[in-house]
Each structure stands twice: as C-alpha cells, then as structure tokens.
C-alpha positions as CSV (number, residue, x, y, z in Angstrom):
1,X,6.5,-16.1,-22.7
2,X,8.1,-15.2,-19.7
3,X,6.8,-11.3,-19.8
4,X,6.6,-9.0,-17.0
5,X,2.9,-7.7,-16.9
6,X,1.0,-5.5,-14.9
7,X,-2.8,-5.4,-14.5
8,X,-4.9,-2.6,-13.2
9,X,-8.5,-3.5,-11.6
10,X,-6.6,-7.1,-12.0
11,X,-8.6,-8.3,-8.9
12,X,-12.2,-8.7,-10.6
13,X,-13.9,-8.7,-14.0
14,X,-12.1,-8.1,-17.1
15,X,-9.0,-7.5,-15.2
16,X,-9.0,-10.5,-13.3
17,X,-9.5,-12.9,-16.3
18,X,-6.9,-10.6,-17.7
19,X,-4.0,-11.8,-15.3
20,X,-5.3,-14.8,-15.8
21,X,-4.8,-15.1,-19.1
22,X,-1.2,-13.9,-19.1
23,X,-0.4,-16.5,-16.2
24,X,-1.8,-19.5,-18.1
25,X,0.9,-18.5,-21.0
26,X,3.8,-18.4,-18.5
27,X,4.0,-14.7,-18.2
28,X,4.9,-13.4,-14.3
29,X,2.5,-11.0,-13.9
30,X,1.7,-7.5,-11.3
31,X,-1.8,-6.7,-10.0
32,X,-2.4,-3.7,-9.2
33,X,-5.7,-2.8,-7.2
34,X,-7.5,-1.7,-4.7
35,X,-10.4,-4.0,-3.2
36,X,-12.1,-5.6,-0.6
37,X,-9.8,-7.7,1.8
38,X,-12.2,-10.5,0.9
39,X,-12.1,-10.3,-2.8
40,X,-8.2,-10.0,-3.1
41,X,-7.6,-13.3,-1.5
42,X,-9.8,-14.9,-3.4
43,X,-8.3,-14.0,-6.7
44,X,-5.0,-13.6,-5.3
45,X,-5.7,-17.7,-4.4
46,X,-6.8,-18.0,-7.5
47,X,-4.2,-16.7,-9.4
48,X,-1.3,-17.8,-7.5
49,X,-1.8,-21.6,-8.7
50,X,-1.4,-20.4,-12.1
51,X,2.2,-19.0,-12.0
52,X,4.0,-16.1,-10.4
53,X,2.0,-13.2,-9.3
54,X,1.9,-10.5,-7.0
55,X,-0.1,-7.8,-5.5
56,X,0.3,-4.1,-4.7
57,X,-2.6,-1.8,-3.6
58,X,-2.8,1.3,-6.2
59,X,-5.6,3.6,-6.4
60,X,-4.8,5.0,-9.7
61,X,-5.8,8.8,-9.1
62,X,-3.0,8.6,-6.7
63,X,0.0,9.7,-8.1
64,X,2.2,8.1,-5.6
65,X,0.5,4.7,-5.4
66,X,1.2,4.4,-9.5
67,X,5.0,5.1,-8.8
68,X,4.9,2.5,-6.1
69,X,3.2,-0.4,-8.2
70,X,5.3,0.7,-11.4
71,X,8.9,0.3,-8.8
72,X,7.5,-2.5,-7.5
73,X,7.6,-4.4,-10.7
74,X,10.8,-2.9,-11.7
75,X,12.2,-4.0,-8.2
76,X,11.6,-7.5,-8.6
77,X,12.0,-7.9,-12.3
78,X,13.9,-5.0,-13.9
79,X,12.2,-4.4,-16.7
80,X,7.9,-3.8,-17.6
81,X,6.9,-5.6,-21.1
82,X,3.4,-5.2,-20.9
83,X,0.7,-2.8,-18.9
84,X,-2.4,-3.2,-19.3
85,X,-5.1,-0.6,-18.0
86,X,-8.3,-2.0,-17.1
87,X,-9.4,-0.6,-13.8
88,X,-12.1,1.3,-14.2
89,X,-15.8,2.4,-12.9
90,X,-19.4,2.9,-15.0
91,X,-20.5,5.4,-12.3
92,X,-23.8,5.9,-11.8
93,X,-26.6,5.7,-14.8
94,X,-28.6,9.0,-13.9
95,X,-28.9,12.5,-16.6
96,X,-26.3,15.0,-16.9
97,X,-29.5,17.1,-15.8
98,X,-29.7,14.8,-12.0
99,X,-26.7,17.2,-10.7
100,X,-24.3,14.3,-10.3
101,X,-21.1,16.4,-10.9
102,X,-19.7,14.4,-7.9
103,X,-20.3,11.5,-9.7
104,X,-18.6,12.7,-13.2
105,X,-15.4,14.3,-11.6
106,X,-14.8,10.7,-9.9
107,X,-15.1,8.5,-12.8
108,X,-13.4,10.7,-15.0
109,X,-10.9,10.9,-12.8
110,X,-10.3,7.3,-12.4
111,X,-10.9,5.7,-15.7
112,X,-9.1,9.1,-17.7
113,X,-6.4,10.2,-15.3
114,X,-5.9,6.5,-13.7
115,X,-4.9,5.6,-17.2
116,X,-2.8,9.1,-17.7
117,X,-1.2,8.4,-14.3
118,X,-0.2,4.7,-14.5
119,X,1.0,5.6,-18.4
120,X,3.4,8.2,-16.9
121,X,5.3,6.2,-14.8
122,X,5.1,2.5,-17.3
123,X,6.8,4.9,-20.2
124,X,9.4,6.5,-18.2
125,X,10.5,2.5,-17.5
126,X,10.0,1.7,-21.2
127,X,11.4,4.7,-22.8
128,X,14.6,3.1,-20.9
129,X,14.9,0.3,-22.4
130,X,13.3,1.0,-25.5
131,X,10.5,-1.5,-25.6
132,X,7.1,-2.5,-24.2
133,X,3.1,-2.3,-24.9
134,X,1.1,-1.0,-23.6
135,X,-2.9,-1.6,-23.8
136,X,-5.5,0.5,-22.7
137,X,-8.8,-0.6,-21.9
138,X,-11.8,1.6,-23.3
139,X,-15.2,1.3,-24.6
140,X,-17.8,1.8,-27.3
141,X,-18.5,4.3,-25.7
142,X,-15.6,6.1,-26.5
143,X,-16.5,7.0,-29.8
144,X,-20.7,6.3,-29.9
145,X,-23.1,7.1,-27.3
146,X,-25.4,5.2,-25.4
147,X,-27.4,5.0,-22.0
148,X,-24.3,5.4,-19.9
149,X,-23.7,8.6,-18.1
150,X,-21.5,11.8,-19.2
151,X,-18.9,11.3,-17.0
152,X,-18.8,7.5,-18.7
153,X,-18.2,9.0,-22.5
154,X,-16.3,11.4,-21.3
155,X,-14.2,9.7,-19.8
156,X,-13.7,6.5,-22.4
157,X,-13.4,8.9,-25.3
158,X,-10.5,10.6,-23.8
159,X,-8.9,7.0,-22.9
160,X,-9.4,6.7,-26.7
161,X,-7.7,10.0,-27.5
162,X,-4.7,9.4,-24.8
163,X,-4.2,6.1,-26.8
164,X,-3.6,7.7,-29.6
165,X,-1.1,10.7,-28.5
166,X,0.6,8.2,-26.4
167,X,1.6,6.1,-29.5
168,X,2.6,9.2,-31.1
169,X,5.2,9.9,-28.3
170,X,6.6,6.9,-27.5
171,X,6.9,4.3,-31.0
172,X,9.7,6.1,-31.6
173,X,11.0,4.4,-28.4
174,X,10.1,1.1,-29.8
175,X,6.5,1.1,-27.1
176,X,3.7,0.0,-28.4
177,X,0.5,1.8,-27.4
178,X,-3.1,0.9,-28.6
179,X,-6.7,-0.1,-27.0
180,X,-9.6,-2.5,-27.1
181,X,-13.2,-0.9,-27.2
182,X,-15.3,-3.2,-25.8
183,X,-19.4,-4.0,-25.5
184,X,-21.2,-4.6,-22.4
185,X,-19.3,-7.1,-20.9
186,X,-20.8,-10.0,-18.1
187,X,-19.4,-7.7,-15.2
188,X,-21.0,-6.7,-11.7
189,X,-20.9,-3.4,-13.8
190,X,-24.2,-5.2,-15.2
191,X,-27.5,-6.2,-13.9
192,X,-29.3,-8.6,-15.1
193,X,-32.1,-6.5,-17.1
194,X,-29.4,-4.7,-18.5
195,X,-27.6,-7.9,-19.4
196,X,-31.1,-8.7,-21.6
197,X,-31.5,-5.5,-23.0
198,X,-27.3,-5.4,-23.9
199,X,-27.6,-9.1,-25.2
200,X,-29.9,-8.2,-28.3
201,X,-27.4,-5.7,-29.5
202,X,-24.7,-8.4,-29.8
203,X,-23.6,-10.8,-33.0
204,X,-24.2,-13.9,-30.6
205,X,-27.4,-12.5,-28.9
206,X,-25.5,-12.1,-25.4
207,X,-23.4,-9.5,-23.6
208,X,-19.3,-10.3,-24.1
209,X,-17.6,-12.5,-21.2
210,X,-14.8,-11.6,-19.6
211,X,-12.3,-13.9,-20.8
212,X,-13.5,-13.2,-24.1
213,X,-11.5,-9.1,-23.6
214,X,-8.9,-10.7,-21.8
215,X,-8.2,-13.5,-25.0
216,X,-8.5,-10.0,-27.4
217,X,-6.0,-8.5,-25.4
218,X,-3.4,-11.2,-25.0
219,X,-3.8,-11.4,-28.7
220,X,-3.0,-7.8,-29.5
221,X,0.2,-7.8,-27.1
222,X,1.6,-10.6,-29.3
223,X,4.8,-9.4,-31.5
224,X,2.6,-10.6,-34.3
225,X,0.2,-7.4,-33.5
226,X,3.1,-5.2,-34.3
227,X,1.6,-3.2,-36.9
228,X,-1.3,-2.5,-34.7
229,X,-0.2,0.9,-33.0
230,X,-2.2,4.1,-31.9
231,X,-5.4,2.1,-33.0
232,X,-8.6,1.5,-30.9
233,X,-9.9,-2.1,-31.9
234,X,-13.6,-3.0,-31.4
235,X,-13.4,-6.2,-28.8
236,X,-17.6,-5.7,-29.0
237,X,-19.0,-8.7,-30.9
238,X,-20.5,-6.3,-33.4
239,X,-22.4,-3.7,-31.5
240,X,-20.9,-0.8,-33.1
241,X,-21.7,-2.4,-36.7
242,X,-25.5,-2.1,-35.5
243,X,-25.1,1.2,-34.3
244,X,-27.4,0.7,-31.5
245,X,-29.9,-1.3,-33.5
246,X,-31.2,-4.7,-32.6
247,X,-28.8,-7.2,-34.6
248,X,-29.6,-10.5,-33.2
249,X,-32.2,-12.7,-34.5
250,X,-33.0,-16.0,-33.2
C-alpha cells in the first residue's frame, strides 16, 4: 500500500513479524530498536529481502532517541501513516512484596512512557498533515489480572488508558488511535512451562504466535477499520472470555 510505518521492538517477536507483515504488503517501513549487534542483522537481513526497510537505534525512555527515529522517517519520506508501538518488557515474575521497585520503575517506564514518548513526537508529524494511525500494543493484562508482576499491569493498563485519551485528542486531526490486547504470545517473553500452563487458557489450546498479532494489527490499520477508534481489541484467542478459567478441551 505504499505506507510509511514505523515499528518499535521491530527487531524480535511480535514486532519483528510486525515489519514483516507490512513489508510483504508493499509498505516501506522504520524499525526502531535497540538490540543486540547480532540480532539486528539478522532480522535486518531478513527484512531487507522483503522490501524497503530501515533501522534506527531508539531506546524509547529516551526522549531524544524518539525525536531522532520519528525525523528520521520524516527525513526520508515526509510524512508517518502508521506507528505502531510494540516494544516492550514482562520484567521480572516475583511479588510486589519481593522489593523489586527497581524492577517496576523500569518496565513502567518502558512499556508506559516508551509508548507516551514515541506518541509525542508521531502526533506532532500527524497533526500536520492531518492523518495517520496509530496502534498501540497492550495486553490482557491491561484490564484483568494474572501472574504477571505489578509493574506489568501497571504498566499495560495505562497503555490502555493512553489509548484512549490519545484518540480523544487527536481524531479531530483525522489520527487514528486504538490498541490490540493480546494473550501470551510464543515470545522469549515465555518459557516453555509457561507456554503449557498459558496454552490451556486459549480457544485453540496453545499460546498466540506472533504473526498471528502482527496479521490483527495490519488488519486494524486498514481504512476499512475506520470506525475502530479509542478502542482496545482483544487479539487473545479467547482468554479474557474464560476469565482465567481453563477453556480448552481436547
């Protein structure tokens, strides 16, 4: 479709399969990461026979490294259609009681204010020329709760609420702003015993794969998703629906 789009964590899981996806339909498309020198040649090799893409090193709690990745598009395009928020951390699995405040403050800080931070400078290009999307990737955990840590909720269900209060300020703009909330997802987020436990919760009896978010989001960033706005959709093969329950029977 010829779109400009850029990717956070685009160098691995969801976000990876993500700039993938947008590739394979002819879009040019921005990855914006940080990562091991090892791992962003690999999926920069990857993606590169696909279709145009490039690569810029953002650490989204930097304010300065979102301007950068945000001009960098702009520089060799001129416009953004599309950003797309994935990067993100689970943090570490322990009790609010273990004294991991460390541990909270970091991935609230990436997964809440890497969202907020990226979003500032994609809507300031936007608001300009008075169109884009822009999709932010959450969780269930955003609006149930589960075995992940505090800092985890916290931080999803404010991804959730920034959604929202994002669409509010900029549709009259002509920006589109809305999220996915997906399950657990086959990402080295996951070991394998959780992987078990997560797949009973599931419609098909397995945790989600990546491509599977990445095919939810290129749907919602269609023009026929227009009347999808401010909304958090469920990408989470029915977890929520069970509520935590076992819903899988062979």
């Amino acid at each position: 479709m010829d779109n400009v789009v850029i990717v956070t964590g685009g160098t691995r899981g969801i976000g990876l399969e993500t700039a993938r996806k947008f590739l394979e339909k002819g879009d040019k498309v921005v990855v914006a990461s940080v990562d091991s020198e090892e791992v962003i040649r690999q999926s920069m090799d990857s993606l590169s026979k696909l279709g145009e893409v490039h690569f810029v090193e953002c650490n989204l709690t930097s304010q300065a490294d979102c301007e950068k990745a945000v001009q960098t598009a702009v520089d060799q395009y001129g416009r953004i259609d599309l950003l797309v928020n994935v990067a993100g951390v689970v943090g570490k699995r322990e009790p609010l009681v273990a004294g991991y405040l460390d541990d909270i403050y970091n991935t609230i800080n990436i997964n809440l204010m890497g969202t907020i931070n990226i979003g500032h400078f994609v809507s300031k290009v936007m608001v300009e020329q008075k169109s884009g999307v822009i999709i932010n990737v959450g969780s269930i955990c955003g609006s149930m709760a589960n075995t992940e840590s505090i800092g985890y909720h916290a931080s999803k269900g404010g991804v959730k609420m920034v959604t929202q209060a994002m669409a509010r300020e900029l549709s009259p703009f002509g920006v589109r702003v809305l999220s996915v909330a997906p399950g657990w997802v086959n990402t080295a987020m996951i070991d394998a015993p959780i992987a078990e436990i997560g797949g009973k919760l599931h419609m098909k009896g397995r945790i989600i794969e990546p491509r599977e978010i990445a095919d939810a989001i290129y749907l919602l960033s269609l023009p026929e998703a227009s009347a999808i706005n401010g909304s958090t959709v469920m990408v989470d093969d029915g977890y929520a629906s069970f509520k935590g329950v076992e819903g899988y029977q062979a």
